[in-house]
MARDOMI-638046 format. One record per residue (C-alpha): residue number from 1; residue in three letters; chain; x, y, z. Coordinates in steps of 0.2 Angstrom, whole numbers. Each point is the difference from the previous one (the first is absolute). Layout:
i,aa,ch,X,Y,Z
NUM,ALA,A,X,Y,Z .
...
//
This chain:
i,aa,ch,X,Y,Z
1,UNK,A,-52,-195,-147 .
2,UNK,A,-9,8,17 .
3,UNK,A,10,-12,10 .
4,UNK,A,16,8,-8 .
5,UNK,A,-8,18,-1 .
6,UNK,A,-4,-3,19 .
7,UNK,A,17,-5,4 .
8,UNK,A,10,15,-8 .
9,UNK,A,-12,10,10 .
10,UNK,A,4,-9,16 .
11,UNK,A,20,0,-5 .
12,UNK,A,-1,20,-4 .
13,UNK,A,-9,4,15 .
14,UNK,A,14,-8,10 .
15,UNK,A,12,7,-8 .
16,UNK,A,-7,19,2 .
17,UNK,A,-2,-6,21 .
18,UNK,A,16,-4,1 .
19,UNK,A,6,16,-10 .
20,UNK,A,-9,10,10 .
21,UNK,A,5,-7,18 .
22,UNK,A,20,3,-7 .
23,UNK,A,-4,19,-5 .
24,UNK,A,-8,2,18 .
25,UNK,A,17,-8,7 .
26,UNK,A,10,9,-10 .
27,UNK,A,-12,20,5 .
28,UNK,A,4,-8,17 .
29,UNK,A,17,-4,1 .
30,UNK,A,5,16,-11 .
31,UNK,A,-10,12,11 .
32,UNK,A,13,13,6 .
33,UNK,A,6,3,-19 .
34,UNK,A,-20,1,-6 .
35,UNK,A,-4,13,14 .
36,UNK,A,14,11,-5 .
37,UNK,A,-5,-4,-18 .
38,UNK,A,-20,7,3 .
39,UNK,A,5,13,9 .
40,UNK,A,8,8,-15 .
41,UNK,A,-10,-4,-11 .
42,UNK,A,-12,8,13 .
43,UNK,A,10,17,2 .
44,UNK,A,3,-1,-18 .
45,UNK,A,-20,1,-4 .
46,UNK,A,-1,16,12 .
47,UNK,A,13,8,-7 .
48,UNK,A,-3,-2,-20 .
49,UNK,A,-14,13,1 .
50,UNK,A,12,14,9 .
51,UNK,A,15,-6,-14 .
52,UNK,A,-14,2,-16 .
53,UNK,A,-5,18,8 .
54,UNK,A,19,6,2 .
55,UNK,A,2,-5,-18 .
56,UNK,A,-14,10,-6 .
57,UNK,A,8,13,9 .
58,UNK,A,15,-2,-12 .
59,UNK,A,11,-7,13 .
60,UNK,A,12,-14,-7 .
61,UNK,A,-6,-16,4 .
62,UNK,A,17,-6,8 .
63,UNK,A,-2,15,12 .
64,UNK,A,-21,-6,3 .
65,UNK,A,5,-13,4 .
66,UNK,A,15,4,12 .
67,UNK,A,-14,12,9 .
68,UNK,A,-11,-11,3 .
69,UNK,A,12,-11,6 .
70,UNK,A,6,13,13 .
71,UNK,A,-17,4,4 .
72,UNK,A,-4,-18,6 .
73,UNK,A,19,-2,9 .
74,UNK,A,-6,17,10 .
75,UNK,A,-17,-4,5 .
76,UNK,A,6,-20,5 .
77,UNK,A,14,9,11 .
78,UNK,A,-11,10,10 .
79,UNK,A,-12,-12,3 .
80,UNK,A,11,-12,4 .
81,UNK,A,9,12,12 .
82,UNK,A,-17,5,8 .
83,UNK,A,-5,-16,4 .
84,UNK,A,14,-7,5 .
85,UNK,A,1,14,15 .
86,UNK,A,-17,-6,3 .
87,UNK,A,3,-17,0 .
88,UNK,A,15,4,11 .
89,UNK,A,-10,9,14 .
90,UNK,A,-13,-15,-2 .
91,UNK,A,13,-11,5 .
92,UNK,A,6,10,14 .
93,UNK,A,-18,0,7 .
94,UNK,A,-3,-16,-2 .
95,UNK,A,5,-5,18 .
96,UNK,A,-11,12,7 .
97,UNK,A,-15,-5,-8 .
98,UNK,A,3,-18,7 .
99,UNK,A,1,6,16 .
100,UNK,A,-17,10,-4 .
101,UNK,A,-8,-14,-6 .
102,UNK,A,5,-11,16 .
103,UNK,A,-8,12,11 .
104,UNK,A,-15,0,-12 .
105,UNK,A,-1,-19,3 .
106,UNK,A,3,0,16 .
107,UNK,A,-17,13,5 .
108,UNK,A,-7,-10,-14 .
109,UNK,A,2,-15,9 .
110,UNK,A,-5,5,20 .
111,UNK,A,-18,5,-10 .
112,UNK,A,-1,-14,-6 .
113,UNK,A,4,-10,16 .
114,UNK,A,-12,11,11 .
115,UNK,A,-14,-5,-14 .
116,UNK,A,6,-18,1 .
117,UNK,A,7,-4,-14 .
118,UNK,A,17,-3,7 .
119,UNK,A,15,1,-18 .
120,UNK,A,17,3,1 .
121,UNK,A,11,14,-3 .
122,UNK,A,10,-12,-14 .
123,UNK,A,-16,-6,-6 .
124,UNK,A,-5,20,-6 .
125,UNK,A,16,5,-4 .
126,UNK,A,2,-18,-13 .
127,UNK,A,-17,4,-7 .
128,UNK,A,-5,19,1 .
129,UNK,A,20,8,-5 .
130,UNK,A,-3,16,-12 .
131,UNK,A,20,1,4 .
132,UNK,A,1,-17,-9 .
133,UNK,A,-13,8,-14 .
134,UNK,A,12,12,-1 .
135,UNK,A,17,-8,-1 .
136,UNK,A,-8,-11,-12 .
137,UNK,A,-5,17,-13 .
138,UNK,A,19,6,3 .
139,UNK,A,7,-17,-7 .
140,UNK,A,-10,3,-15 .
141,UNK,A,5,18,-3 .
142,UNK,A,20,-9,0 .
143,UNK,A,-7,-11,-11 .
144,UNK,A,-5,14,-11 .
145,UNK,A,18,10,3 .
146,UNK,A,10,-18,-3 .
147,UNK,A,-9,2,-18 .
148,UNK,A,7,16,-2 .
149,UNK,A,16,-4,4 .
150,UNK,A,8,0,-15 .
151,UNK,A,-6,16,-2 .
152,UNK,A,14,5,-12 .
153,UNK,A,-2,-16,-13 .
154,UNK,A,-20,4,2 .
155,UNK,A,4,19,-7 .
156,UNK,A,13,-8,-14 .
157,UNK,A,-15,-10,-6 .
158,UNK,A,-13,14,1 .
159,UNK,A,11,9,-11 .
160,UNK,A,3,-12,-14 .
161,UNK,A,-18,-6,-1 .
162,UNK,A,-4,20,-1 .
163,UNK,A,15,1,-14 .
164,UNK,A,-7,-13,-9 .
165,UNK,A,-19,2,2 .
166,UNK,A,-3,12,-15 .
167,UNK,A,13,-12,-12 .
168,UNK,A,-11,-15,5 .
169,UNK,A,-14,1,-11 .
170,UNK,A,12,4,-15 .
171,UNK,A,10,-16,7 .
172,UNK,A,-15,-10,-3 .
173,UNK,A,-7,4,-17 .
174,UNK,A,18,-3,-4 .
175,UNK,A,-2,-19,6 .
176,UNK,A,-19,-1,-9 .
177,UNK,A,9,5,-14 .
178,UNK,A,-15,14,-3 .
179,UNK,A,8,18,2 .
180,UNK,A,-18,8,1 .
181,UNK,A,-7,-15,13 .
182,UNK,A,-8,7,14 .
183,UNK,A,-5,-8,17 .
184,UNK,A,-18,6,5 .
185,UNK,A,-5,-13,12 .
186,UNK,A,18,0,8 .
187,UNK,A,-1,22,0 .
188,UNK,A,-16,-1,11 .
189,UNK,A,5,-13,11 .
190,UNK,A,17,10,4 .
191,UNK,A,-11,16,2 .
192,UNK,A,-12,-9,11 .
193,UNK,A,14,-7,11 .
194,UNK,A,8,17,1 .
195,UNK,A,-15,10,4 .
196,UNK,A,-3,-12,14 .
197,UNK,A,16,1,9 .
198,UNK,A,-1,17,-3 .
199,UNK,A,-16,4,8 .
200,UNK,A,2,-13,15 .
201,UNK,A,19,7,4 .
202,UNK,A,-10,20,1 .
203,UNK,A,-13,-9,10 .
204,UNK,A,13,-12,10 .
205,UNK,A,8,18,5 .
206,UNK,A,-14,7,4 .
207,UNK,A,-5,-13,13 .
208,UNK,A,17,1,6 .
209,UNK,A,0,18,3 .
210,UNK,A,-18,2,6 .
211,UNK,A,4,-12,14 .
212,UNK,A,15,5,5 .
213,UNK,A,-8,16,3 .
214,UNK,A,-13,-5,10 .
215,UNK,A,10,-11,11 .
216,UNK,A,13,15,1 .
217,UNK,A,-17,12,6 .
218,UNK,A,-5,-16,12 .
219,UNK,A,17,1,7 .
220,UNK,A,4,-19,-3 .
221,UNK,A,18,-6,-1 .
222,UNK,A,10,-5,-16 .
223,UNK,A,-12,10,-14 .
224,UNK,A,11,0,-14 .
225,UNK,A,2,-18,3 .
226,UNK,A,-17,-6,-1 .
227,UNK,A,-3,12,-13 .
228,UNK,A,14,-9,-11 .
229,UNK,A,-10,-16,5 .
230,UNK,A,-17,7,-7 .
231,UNK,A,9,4,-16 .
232,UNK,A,8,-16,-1 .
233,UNK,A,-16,-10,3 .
234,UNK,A,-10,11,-9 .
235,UNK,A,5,-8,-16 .
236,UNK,A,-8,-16,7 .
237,UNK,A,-17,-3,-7 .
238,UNK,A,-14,-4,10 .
239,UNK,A,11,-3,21 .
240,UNK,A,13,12,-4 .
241,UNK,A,-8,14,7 .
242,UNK,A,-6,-9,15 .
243,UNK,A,15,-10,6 .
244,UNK,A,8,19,-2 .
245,UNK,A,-11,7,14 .
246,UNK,A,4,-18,12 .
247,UNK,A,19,9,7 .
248,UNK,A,-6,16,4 .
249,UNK,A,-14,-3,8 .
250,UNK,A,6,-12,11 .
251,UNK,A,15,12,4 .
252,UNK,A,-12,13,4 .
253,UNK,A,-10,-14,12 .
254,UNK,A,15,-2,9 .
255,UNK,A,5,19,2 .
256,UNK,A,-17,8,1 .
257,UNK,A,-12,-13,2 .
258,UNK,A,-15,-5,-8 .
259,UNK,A,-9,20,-3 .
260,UNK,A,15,7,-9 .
261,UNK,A,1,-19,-10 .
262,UNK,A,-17,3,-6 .
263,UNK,A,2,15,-7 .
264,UNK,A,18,-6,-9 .
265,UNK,A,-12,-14,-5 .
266,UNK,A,-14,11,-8 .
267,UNK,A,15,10,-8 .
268,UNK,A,5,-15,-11 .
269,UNK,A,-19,-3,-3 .
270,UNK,A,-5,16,-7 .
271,UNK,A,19,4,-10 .
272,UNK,A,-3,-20,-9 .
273,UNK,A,-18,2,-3 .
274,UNK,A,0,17,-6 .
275,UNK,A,16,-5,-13 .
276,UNK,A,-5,-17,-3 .
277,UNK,A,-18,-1,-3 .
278,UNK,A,-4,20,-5 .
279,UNK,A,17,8,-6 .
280,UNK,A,8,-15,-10 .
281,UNK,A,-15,-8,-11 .
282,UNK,A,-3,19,-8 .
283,UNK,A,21,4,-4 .
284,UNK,A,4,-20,-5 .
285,UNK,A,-10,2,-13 .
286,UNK,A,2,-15,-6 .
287,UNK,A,-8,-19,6 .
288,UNK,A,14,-13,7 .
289,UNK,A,-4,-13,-15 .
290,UNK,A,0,-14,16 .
291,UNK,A,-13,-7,11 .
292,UNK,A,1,3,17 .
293,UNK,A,3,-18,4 .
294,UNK,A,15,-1,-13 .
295,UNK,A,6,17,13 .
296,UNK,A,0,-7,14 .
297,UNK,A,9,-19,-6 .
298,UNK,A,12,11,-8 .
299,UNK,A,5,10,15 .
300,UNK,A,1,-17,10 .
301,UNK,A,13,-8,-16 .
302,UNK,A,10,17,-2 .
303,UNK,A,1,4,16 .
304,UNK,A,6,-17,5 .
305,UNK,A,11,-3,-15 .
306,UNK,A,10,18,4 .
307,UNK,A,-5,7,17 .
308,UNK,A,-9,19,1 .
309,UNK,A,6,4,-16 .
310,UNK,A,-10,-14,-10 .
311,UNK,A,-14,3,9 .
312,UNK,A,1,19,-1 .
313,UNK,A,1,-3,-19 .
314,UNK,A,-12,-16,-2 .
315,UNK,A,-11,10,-12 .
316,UNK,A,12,8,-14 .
317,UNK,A,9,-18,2 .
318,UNK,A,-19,-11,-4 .
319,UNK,A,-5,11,-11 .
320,UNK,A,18,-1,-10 .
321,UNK,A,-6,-20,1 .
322,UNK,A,-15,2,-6 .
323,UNK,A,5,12,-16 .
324,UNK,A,13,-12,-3 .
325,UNK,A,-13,-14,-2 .
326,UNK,A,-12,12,-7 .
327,UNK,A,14,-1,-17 .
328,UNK,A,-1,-18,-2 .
329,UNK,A,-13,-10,-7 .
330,UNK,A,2,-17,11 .
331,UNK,A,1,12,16 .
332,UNK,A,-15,12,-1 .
333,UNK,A,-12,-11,7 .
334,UNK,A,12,1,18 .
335,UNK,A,-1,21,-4 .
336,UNK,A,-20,-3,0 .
337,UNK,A,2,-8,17 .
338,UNK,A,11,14,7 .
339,UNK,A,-13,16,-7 .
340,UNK,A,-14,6,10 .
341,UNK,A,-13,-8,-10 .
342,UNK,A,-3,-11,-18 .
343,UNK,A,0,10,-13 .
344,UNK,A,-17,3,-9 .
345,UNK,A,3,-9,-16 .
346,UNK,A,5,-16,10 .
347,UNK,A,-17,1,12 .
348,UNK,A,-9,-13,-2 .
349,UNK,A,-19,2,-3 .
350,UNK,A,-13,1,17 .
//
């Protein structure tokens, strides 16, 4: 009887593997369809709060929704339009910090010579290249734009989910055959994925903002760029915030040198600690239901499963994983794995 016990475990294990290992082929081979996918569902969840305000203002929901709608094509347009011209000129540049950055290497290398420790020019420039840093950062920014290409079906979407979202819950007490069902544990987990994309887009702006101002008062080329960047990254737990800050201070290293790119680097320090360890633990309110190890494996699975955007949003994705394991009886050991810690009724006795 335990040899055959033994053997279905063996036989279900294997089976749930090799499920598991097609679902991952099938994120991966489907990715530009899932991106455009979690990016509306993404806008839609910043836009249902403004939709349920307008309708408590008595607008009609069709005409909400057709605001918000608006609202979000407008703000994507400017943005898109100012950081294009930034990226533009950035280009345009380009060939002039190279030409910087060889001069750079070249004074670089005649002190090093005269102290000798003779290195070439091609050895600095393969190994110490901010403009390489930097053409790298602007490849990820077209990744980002390539996302949002379909700009149009992304809106489309947006609009039905926000269309539908208020019929859903009626939809599924219909299914359950239970007209007065309601969803407790399902309401709480949309409000906590909501109020956090909510507060880390204001804080994501916030940094974006704050350090395209500074580097616009430190004179630095590109600021709107590499404040869109910020934003971006921002949304990245735990290295978003510092691979933001590795572009512009190694622009400012090749236009100002190192003075003027320590103080863009202290800029950056002060705008993420002040947001990230003072400003967002009081206005979260709430505590990511995920340990910090379960983060950081996350952003690694997301982010290469569907580029920037999976690793911007690794933490509403895992902790949709773990909610969704949380609901089933032969999962909830897995959502015990992925929290921050056992719960107390499962801790066994010191």
């Amino acid at each position: 009887m335990n040899q055959k016990n033994d053997l279905f475990g063996g036989t279900r294990f294997l089976v749930i593997s090799a499920a598991l290992v097609i679902i991952i082929w099938g994120l991966n081979q489907a990715q530009s369809a899932l991106v455009s996918s979690l990016v509306s569902v993404f806008l839609a969840l910043l836009g249902t709060p403004l939709v349920l305000w307008l309708e408590r203002k008595r607008v009609a929901p069709v005409a909400a929704v057709l605001l918000v709608v608006g609202l979000m094509m407008g703000i994507m347009l400017l943005v898109g339009l100012l950081v294009g011209t930034s990226l533009s000129g950035f280009s345009d540049a380009m060939p002039a910090y190279q030409e910087r950055m060889q001069e750079e290497a070249s004074s670089l290398t005649a002190l090093l010579a005269s102290k000798g420790l003779p290195i070439t020019d091609k050895l600095l420039l393969e190994y110490l290249n901010p403009a390489a840093v930097m053409r790298l950062f602007v490849g990820m920014l077209g990744g980002v734009f390539s996302a949002l290409s379909n700009i149009v079906l992304i809106l489309l979407s947006v609009m039905f989910i926000l269309l539908e979202a208020s019929s859903f819950p009626v939809k599924l007490r219909a299914v359950l055959g239970d007209p007065l069902q309601v969803f407790p544990e399902f309401a709480r987990f949309v409000g906590d994925i909501q109020r956090y994309m909510l507060v880390k887009t204001a804080l994501a702006v916030s940094a974006g903002v704050l350090i395209g101002i500074w580097l616009t008062v430190l004179g630095i080329d590109s600021p709107v760029l590499w404040g869109f960047l910020a934003f971006m990254l921002h949304y990245i737990p735990h290295v978003g915030s510092i691979l933001a800050g590795i572009p512009a201070v190694s622009l400012t290293l090749v236009q100002f040198g190192p003075g003027r790119a320590a103080l863009v680097a202290a800029g950056y320090v002060a705008v993420n600690f002040i947001l990230g360890n003072v400003v967002e633990p009081k206005v979260m309110g709430l505590k990511l239901s995920l340990s910090t190890l379960v983060v950081f494996l996350s952003l690694i699975f997301w982010g290469s499963m569907l580029g920037l955007i999976g690793a911007a949003l690794c933490i509403p994705l895992t902790m949709t994983l773990k909610f969704a394991c949380e609901s089933h009886e032969s999962t909830r050991w897995l959502a015990v794995l992925l929290g921050p810690e056992v719960p107390v009724n499962n801790t066994p006795p010191v």
